[in-house]
N, C-alpha and C positions, 0 to 999 in steps of 0.2 A: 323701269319703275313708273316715270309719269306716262307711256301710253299704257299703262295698267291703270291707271288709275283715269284717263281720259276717258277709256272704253267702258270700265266701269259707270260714269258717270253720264258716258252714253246711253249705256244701257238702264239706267232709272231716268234718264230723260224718253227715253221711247215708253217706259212705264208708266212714267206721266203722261204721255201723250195716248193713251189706248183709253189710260184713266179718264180724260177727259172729253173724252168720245161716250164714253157711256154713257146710257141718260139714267130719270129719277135716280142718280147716285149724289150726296153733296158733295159740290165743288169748291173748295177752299179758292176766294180770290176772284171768283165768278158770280158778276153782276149782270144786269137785274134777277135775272131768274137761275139761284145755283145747281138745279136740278135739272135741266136742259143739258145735251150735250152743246160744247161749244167748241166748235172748230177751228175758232183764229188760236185758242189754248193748246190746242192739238197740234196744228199745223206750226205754231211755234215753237215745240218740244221738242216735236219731228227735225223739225230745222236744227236747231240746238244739236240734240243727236248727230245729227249730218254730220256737222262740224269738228263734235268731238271725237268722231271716229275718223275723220281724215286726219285731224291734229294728232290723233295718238296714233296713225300709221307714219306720219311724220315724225312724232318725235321718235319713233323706235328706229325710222330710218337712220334718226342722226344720234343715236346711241350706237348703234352700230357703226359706223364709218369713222370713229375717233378710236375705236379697238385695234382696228389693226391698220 
């Protein structure tokens, strides 16, 4: 259950991050100029991503090893 929901939440973190790659699109939260692509937003989401997909291969590890 929660690496269902890690992966999940991976996966709209990598959706923000393509999001914010795009340009002339507005960017909720991006300053000075929201219609620019901006890459530190990307390259943070990305990372986020990263994380929640190890975490949720993690925790399904450790859902599994208390079963049997």
């Amino acid at each position: 259950m929660l690496s269902t929901v890690a992966w999940s939440l991976a996966a709209l973190a990598l959706v923000l991050g393509v999001y914010y790659l795009i340009p002339n699109v507005y960017h909720a939260f991006a300053s000075p100029d929201p219609m620019q692509s901006h890459f530190k937003h990307a390259i943070a989401f990305f990372a986020v991503a990263v994380v929640l997909f190890v975490g949720g291969r993690f925790a399904r590890n450790s859902q599994g090893a208390g079963a049997g």
